[in-house]
ZATIVO-542058 format. One line per field, with one value per residue (C-alpha): chain; residue in three letters; x, z, y. Coordinates in pm, whole numbers, padded with zeros to 5 digits, always signed. Layout:
BEGIN
chaine	A	...
residu	ALA	...
u	X	...
w	Z	...
v	Y	...
END
This chain:
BEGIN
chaine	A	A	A	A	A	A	A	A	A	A	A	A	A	A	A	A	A	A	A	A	A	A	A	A	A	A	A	A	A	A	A	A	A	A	A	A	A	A	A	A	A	A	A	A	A	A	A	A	A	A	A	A	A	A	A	A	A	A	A	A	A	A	A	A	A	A	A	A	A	A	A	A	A	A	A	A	A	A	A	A	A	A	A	A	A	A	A	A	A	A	A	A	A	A	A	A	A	A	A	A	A	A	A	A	A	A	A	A	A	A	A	A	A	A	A	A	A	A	A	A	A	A	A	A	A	A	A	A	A	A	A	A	A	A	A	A	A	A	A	A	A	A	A	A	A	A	A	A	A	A	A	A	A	A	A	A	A	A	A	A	A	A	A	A	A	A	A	A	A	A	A	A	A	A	A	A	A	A	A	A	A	A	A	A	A	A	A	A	A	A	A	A	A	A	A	A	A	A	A	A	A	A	A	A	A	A	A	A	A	A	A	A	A	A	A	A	A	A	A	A	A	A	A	A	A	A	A	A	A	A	A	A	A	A	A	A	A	A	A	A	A	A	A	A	A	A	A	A	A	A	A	A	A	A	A	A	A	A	A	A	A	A	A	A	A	A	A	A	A	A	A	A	A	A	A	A	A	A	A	A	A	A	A	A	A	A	A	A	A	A	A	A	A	A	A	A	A	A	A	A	A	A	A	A	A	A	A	A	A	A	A	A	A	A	A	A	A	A	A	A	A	A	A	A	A	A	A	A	A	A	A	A	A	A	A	A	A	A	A	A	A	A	A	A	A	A	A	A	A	A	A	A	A	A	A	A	A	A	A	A	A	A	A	A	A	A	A	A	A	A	A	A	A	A	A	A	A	A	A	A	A	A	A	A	A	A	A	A	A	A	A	A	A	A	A	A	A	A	A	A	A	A	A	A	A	A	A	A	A	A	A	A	A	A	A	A	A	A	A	A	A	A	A	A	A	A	A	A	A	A	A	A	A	A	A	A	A	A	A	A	A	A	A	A	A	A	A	A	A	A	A	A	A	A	A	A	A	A	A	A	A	A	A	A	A	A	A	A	A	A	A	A	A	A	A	A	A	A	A	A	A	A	A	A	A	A	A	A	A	A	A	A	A	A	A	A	A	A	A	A	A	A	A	A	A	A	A	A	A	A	A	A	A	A	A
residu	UNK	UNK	UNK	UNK	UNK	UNK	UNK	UNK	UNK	UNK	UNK	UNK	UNK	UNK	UNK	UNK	UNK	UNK	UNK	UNK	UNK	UNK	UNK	UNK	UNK	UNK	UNK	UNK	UNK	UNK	UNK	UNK	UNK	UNK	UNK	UNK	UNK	UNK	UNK	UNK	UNK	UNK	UNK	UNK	UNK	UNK	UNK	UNK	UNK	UNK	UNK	UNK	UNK	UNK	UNK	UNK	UNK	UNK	UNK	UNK	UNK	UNK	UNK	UNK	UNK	UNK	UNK	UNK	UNK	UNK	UNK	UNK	UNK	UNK	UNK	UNK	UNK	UNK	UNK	UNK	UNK	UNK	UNK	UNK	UNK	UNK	UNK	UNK	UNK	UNK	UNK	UNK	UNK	UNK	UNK	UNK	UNK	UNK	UNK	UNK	UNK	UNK	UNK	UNK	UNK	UNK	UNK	UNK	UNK	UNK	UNK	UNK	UNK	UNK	UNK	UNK	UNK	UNK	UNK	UNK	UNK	UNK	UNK	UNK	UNK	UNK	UNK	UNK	UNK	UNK	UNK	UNK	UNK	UNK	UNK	UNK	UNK	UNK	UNK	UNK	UNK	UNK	UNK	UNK	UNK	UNK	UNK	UNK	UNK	UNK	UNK	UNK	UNK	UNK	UNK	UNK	UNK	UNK	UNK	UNK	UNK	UNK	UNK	UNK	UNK	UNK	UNK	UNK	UNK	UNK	UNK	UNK	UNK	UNK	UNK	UNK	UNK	UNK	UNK	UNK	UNK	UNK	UNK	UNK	UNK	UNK	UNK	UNK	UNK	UNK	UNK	UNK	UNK	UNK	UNK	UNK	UNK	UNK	UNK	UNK	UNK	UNK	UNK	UNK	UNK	UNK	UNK	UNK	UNK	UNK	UNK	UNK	UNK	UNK	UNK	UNK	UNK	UNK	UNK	UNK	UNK	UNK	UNK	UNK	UNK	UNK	UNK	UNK	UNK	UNK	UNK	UNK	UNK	UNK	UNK	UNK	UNK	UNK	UNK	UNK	UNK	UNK	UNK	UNK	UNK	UNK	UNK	UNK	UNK	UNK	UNK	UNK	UNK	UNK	UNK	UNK	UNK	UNK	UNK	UNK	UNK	UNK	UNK	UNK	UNK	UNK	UNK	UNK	UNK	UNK	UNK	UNK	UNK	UNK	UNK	UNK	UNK	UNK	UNK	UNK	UNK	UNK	UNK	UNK	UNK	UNK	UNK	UNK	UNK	UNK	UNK	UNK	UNK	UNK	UNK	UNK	UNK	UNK	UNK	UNK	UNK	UNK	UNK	UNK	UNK	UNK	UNK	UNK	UNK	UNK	UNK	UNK	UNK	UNK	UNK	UNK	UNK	UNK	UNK	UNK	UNK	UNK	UNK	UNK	UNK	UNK	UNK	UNK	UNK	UNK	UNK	UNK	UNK	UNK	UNK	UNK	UNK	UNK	UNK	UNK	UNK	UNK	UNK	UNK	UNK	UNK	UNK	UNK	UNK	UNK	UNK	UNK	UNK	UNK	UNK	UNK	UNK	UNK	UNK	UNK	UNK	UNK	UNK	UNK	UNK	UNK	UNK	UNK	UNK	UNK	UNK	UNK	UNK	UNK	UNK	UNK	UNK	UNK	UNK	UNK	UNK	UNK	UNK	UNK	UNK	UNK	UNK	UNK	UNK	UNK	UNK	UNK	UNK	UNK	UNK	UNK	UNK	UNK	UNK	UNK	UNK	UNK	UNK	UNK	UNK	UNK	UNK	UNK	UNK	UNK	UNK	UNK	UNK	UNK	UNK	UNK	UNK	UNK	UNK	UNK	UNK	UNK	UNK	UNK	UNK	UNK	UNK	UNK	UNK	UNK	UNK	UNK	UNK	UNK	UNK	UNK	UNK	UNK	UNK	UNK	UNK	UNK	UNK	UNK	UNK	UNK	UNK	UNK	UNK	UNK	UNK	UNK	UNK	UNK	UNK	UNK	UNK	UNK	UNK	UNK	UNK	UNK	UNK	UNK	UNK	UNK	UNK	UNK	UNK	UNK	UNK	UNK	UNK	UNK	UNK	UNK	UNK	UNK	UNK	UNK	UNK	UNK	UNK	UNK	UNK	UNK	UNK	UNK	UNK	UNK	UNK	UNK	UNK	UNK	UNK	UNK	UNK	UNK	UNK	UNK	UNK	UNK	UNK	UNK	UNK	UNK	UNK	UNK	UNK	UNK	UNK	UNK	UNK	UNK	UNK
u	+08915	+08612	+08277	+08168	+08478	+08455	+08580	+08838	+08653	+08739	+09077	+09174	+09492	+09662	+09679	+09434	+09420	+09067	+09045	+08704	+08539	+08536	+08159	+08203	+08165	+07767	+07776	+07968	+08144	+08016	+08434	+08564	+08274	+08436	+08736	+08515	+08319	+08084	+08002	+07745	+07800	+07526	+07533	+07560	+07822	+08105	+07879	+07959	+08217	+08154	+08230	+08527	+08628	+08560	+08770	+09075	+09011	+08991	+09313	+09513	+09393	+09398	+09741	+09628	+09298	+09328	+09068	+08926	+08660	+08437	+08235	+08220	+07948	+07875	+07594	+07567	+07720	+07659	+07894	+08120	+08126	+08348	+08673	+08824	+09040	+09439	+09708	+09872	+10113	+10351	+10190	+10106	+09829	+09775	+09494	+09344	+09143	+08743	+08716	+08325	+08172	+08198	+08333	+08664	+08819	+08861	+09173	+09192	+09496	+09582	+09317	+09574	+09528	+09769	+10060	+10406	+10714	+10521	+10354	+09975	+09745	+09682	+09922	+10130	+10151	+10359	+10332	+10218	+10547	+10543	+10780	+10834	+10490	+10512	+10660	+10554	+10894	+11052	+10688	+10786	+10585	+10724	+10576	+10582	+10598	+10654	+10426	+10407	+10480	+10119	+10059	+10313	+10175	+09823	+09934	+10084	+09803	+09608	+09873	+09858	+09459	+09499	+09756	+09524	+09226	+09490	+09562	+09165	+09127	+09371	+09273	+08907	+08775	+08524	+08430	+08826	+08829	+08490	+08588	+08832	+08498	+08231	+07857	+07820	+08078	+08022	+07798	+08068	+08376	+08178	+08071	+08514	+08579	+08363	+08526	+08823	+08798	+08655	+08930	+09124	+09342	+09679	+09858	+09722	+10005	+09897	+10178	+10114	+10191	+10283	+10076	+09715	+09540	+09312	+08985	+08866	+08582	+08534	+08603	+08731	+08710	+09094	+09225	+09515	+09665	+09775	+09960	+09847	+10050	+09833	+09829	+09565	+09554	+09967	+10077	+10460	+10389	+10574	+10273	+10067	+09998	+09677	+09680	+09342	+09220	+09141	+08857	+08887	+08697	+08860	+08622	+08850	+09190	+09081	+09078	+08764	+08781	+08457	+08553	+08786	+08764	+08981	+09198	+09212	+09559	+09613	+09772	+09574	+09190	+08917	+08965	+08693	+08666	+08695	+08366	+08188	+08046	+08200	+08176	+08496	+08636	+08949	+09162	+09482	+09671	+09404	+09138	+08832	+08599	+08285	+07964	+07723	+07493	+07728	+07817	+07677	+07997	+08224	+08300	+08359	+08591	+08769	+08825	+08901	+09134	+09272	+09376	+09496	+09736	+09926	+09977	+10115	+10313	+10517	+10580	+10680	+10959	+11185	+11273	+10943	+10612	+10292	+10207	+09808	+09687	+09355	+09071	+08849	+08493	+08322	+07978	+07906	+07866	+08231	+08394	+08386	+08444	+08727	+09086	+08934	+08773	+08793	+08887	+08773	+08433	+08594	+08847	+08809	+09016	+09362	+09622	+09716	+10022	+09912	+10262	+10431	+10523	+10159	+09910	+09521	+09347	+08954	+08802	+08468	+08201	+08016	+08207	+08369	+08217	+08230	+08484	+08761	+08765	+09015	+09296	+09208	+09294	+09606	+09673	+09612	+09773	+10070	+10129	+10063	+10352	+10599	+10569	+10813	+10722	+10754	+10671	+10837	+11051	+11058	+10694	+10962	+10918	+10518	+10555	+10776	+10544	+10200	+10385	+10458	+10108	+09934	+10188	+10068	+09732	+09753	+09864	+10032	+09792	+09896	+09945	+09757	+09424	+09620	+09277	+09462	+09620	+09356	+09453	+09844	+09774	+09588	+09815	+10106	+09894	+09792	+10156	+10354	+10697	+10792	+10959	+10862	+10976	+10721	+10403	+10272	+09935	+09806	+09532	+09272	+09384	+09125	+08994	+09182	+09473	+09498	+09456	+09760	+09971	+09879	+09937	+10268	+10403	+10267	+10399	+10715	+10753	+10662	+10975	+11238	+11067	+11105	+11449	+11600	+11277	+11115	+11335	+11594	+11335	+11267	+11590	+11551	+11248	+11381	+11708	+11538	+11171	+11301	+11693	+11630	+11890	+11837	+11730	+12061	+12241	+12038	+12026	+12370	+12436	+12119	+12062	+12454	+12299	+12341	+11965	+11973	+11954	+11666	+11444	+11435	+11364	+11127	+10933	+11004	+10826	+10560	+10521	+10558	+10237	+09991	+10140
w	+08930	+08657	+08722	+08726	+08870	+09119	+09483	+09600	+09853	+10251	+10343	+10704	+10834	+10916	+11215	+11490	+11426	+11240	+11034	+11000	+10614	+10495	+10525	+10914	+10960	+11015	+11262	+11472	+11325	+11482	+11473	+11638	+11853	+12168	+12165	+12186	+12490	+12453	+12885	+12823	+13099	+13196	+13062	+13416	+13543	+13574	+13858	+14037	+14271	+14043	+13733	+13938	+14010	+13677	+13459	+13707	+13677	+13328	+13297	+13481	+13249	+12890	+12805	+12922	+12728	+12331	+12300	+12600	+12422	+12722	+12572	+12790	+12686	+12797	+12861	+12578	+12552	+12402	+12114	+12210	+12000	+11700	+11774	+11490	+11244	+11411	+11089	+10920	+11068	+10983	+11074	+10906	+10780	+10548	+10437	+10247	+09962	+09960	+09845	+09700	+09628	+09245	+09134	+09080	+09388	+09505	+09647	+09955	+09891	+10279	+10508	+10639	+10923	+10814	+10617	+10526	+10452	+10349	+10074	+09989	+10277	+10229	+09939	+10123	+10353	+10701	+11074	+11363	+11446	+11884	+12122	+12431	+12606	+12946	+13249	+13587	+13681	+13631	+13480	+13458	+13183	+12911	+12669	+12652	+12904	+13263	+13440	+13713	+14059	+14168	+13778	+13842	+14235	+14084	+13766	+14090	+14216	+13932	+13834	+14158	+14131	+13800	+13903	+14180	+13903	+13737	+14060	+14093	+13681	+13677	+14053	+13913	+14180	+13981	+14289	+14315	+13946	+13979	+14289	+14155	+13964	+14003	+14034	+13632	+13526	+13643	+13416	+13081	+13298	+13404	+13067	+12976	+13256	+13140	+12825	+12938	+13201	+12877	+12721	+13006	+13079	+13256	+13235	+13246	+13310	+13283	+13227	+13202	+12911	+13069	+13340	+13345	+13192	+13323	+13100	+12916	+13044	+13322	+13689	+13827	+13547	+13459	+13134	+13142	+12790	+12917	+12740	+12898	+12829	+12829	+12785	+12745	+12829	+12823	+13157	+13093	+12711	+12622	+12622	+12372	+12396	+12391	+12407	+12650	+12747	+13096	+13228	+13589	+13867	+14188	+14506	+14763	+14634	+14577	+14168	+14059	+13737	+13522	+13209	+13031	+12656	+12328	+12230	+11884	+11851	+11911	+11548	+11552	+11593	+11865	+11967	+11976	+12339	+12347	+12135	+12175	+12400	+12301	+12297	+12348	+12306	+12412	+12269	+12258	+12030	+11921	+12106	+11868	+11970	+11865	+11909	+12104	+11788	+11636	+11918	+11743	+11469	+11753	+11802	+11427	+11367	+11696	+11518	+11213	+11367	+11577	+11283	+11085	+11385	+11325	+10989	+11097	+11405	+11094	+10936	+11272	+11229	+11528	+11848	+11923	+11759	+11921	+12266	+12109	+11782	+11867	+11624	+11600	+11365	+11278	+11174	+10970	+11134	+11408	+11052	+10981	+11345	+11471	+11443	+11225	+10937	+10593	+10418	+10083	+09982	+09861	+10200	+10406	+10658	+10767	+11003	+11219	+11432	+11856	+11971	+12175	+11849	+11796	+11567	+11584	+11272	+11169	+10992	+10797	+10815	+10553	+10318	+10414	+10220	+10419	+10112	+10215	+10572	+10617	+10390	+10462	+10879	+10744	+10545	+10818	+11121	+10883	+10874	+11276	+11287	+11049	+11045	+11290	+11535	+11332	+10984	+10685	+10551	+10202	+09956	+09752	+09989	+09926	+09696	+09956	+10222	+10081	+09864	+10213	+10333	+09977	+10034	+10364	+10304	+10008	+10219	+10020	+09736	+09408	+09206	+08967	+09202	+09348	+09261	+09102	+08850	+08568	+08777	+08733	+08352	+08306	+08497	+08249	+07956	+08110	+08096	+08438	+08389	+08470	+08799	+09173	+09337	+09128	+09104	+09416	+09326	+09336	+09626	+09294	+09146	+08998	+09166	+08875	+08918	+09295	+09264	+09019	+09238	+09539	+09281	+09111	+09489	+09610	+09280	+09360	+09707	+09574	+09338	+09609	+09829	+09544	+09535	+09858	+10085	+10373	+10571	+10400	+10212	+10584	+10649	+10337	+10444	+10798	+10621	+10421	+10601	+10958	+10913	+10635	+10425	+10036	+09807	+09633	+09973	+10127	+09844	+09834	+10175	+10337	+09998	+09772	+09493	+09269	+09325	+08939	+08890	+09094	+09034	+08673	+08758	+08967	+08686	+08422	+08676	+08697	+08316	+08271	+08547	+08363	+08032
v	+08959	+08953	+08973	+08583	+08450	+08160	+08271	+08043	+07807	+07785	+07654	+07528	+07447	+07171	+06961	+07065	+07405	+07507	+07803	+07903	+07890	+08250	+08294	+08202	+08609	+08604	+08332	+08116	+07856	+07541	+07370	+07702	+07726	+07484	+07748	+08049	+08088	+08381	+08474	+08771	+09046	+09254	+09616	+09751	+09523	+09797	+09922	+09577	+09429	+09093	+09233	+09370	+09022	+08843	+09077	+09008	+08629	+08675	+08870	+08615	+08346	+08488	+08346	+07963	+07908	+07866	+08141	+08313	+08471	+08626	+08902	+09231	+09483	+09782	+10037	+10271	+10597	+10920	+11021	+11309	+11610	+11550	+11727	+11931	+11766	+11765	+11938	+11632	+11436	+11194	+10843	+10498	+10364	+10099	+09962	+09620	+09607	+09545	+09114	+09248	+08894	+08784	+09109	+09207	+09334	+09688	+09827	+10049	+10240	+10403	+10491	+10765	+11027	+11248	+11312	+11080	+11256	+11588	+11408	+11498	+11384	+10972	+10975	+10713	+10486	+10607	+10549	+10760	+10944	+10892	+10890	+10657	+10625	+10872	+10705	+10748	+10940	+11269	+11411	+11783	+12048	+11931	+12172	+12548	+12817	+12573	+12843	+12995	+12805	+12812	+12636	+12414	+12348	+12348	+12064	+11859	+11810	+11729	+11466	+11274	+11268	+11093	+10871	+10766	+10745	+10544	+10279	+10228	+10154	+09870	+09769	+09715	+10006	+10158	+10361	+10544	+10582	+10803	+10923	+11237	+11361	+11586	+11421	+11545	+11368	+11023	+10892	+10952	+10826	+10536	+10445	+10478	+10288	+10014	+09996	+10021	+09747	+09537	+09567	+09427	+09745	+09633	+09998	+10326	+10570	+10946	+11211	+11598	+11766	+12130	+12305	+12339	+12677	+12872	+12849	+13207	+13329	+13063	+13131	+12869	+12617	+12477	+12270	+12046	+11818	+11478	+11151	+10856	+10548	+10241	+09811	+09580	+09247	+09212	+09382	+09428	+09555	+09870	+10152	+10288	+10606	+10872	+11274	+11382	+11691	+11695	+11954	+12065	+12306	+12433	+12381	+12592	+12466	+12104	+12008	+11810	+11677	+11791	+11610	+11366	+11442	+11311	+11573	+11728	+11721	+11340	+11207	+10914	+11078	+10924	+10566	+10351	+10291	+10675	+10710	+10420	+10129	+09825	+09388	+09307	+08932	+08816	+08509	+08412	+08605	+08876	+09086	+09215	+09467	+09602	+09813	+09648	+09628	+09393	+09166	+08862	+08871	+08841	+08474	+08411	+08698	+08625	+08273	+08378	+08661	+08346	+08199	+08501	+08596	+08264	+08352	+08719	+08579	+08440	+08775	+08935	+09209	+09347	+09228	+09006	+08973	+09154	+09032	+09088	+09219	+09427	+09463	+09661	+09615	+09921	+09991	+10271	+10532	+10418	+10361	+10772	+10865	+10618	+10728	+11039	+10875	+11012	+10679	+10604	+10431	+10132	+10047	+09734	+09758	+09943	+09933	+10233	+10329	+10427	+10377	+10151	+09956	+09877	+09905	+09885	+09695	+09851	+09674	+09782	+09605	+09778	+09639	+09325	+09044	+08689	+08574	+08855	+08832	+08608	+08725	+09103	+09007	+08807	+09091	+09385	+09212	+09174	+09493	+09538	+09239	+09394	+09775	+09962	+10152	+10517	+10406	+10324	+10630	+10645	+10634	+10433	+10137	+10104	+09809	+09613	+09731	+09583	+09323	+09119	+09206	+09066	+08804	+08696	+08748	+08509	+08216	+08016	+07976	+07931	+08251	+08195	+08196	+08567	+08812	+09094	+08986	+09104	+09459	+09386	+09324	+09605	+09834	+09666	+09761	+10151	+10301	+10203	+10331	+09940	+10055	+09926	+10265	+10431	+10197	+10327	+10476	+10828	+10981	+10946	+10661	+10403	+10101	+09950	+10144	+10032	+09670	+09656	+09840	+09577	+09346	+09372	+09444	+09126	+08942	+09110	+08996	+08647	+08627	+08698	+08478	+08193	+08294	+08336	+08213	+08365	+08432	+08606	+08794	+08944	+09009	+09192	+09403	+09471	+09632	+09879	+09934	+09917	+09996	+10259	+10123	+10146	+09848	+09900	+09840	+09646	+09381	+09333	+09293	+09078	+08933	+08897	+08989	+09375	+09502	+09604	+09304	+09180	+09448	+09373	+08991	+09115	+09331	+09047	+08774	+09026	+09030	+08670	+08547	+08804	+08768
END
């Protein structure tokens, strides 16, 4: 889009559902604000049996209100010390361009942790590679030397502390959740447990990852890696998952735990409610968290995230859509520390894979503009709808992946109002070889470069949904995203048609809207 360009205005939906106008980010929407109920809770009301009592009422009701937005915040925290950057990984992470206000739009390309397919780091789009969060059964050292059987005894114990830390987390007993812990250590757990009991934590399932290690140097002083498999909000959702390091001293042959830390080699970097005190707000279909500084953006963006989510439900790929989509809004300083930063200047927002088929949605609030809010969250819980589990396979399969999301984002709207499409025609005019499998940009590509390639991929999407509509267009994208089957196949059996063929009408639609 050209400098000068009119925005398209607000658009609601129909019926009685109210989508927010897209400058409802810097304050509540006065139609949306009888849905959201903003209950302010004291910073120090983890240390209650109240607060105890209010988050369980809350959890019971959170599918029965239209938005149950009570806000949670907690006392701040110290930042922990950054933890060194894990090797690449294969993971996903896919990000949504920047709508900057009367300028043409910039392009987030992938906001990725790590690497896809061996690729260059953030060259493509690919999803945390996890396996099954850790059950509760059948925990053995899974990793490595087992030890020896006073490691293994040792680890035992250890284990069955945490699972009792575990029990007093979702049971709301702030008290037994501290209670494993030395004096020191208190005041950091308390401060997780708080966010974590914001968040409305339903599962927390810690599993060892092989037996615990003596520390060099320190008498006494024990480290253990553990997977916890966790839920919020949902309690029968299939587990995300988090790597910790555990910290531990021996009084006599009693473990005390001394510290609960992020661990460096976790693929998807520090959490947010790892790093940070958060607001929290809970509705319906979405949960969006914050730093306590930005509390006050929370009711619009749950209602704007409200509304987004019932665009995504649509676009939802697998055996069921997401129980919740959980957002996350980050300030400067959480945008380069949450789930290991390193993004370009120019991202708004990404999606990124924590397991359990689920993906978290940051979005940055340094540069979101009030006039892209609402088709970057249509955009980003798209992709937390569609993506499976482990990623798309093939860097091939970028245009297909962020076509749907540009498609969703768009809504509907005519395309000739789409905002890339002075992007597409420039990318038309700068030398693309003219084939989808290839438009995917480069780690440096251009703003310009970027917005094209979101561009012809959403234009793309747009023909075969003209042609065979939505739904078989899905069908389409589950075959080859989610089944791994090639356009070529894939088109003829989902779609009865030689994909030859439709790529070129593709490409040819894409030349005939920019001209």
């Amino acid at each position: 889009m050209t400098d000068g360009d009119e925005q398209p205005p607000g658009r609601t939906t129909d019926g009685d559902e109210h989508r927010p106008a897209v400058d409802a980010v810097d304050a509540v929407d006065k139609a949306s604000a009888a849905d959201v109920v903003a209950a302010n809770v004291s910073a120090n009301a983890c240390a209650d049996d109240t607060r105890a009592e209010t988050a369980r009422a809350a959890d019971a009701g959170a599918d029965s209100a239209e938005v149950d937005a009570a806000v949670d915040t907690i006392a701040p925290a110290p930042a922990p010390a950054p933890a060194p950057a894990p090797d690449p990984v294969p993971m996903a992470h896919v990000g949504e361009p920047t709508r900057a206000v009367r300028k043409r739009r910039r392009w987030p390309l992938w906001t990725a942790l790590g690497l896809a397919l061996g690729l260059v780091a953030g060259a493509v789009p690919g999803v945390l590679l996890r396996g099954p969060a850790p059950d509760a059964a059948g925990r053995s050292a899974a990793k490595g030397d087992p030890g020896t059987a006073a490691q293994r005894r040792l680890g035992e114990r250890m284990l069955a502390l945490l699972d009792r830390q575990a029990t007093a987390l979702v049971g709301a007993d702030r008290a037994g959740f501290l209670a494993i812990a030395e004096p020191a250590a208190r005041p950091a757990l308390s401060r997780r447990y708080a966010a974590l009991r914001a968040l409305r934590v339903t599962v927390w399932r810690p599993a060892a990852d092989g037996v615990p290690e003596a520390a060099d140097g320190q008498p006494g002083q024990w480290r253990q890696t553990i997977t916890v498999g966790y839920c919020f909000v949902a309690p029968d959702c299939a587990p995300s998952t988090v790597e910790l390091d555990a910290r531990w001293r021996l009084v006599g042959e009693e473990p005390r735990l001394t510290a609960l830390e992020p661990s460096g080699t976790d693929p998807a970097g520090v959490r947010p409610w790892q790093a940070n005190d958060l607001a929290v707000t809970v509705g319906k279909r979405v949960v969006v968290a914050t730093t306590t500084a930005q509390r006050s953006k929370l009711p619009g963006l749950l209602a704007q995230a409200e509304a987004a989510a019932r665009v995504a439900d649509r676009y939802a790929v697998g055996d069921a859509r997401p129980d919740r989509y959980l957002v996350y809004y980050a300030g400067k300083t959480e945008w380069r520390r949450w789930y290991g930063g390193g993004r370009p200047k120019w991202t708004a927002g990404y999606a990124v894979g924590v397991g359990g088929g689920r993906h978290d949605v940051v979005l940055n609030a340094q540069t979101v503009t009030p006039d892209g809010v609402d088709d970057l969250l249509r955009h980003e819980l798209t992709h937390a709808a569609s993506l499976p589990d482990r990623g798309y396979a093939d860097r091939a399969d970028w245009w297909l992946v962020e076509g749907l999301a540009e498609y969703a984002g768009a809504d509907g709207q005519p395309v000739h109002r789409y905002e890339g499409l002075t992007e597409v025609r420039d990318l038309l005019r700068g030398g693309w070889s003219g084939r989808l499998e290839a438009v995917a940009p480069e780690a440096d590509a251009s703003d310009s470069r970027v917005g094209g390639a979101y561009g012809v991929g959403y234009l793309a999407v747009r023909h075969l949904v003209d042609r065979y509509g939505e739904q078989r267009m899905l069908d389409f994208y589950r075959a080859v995203v989610h089944e791994r089957r090639s356009p070529a196949q894939a088109a003829d059996e989902v779609l009865g048609d030689p994909w030859s063929m439709l790529h070129d009408e593709c490409v040819a639609y894409v030349r005939a809207v920019v001209g």
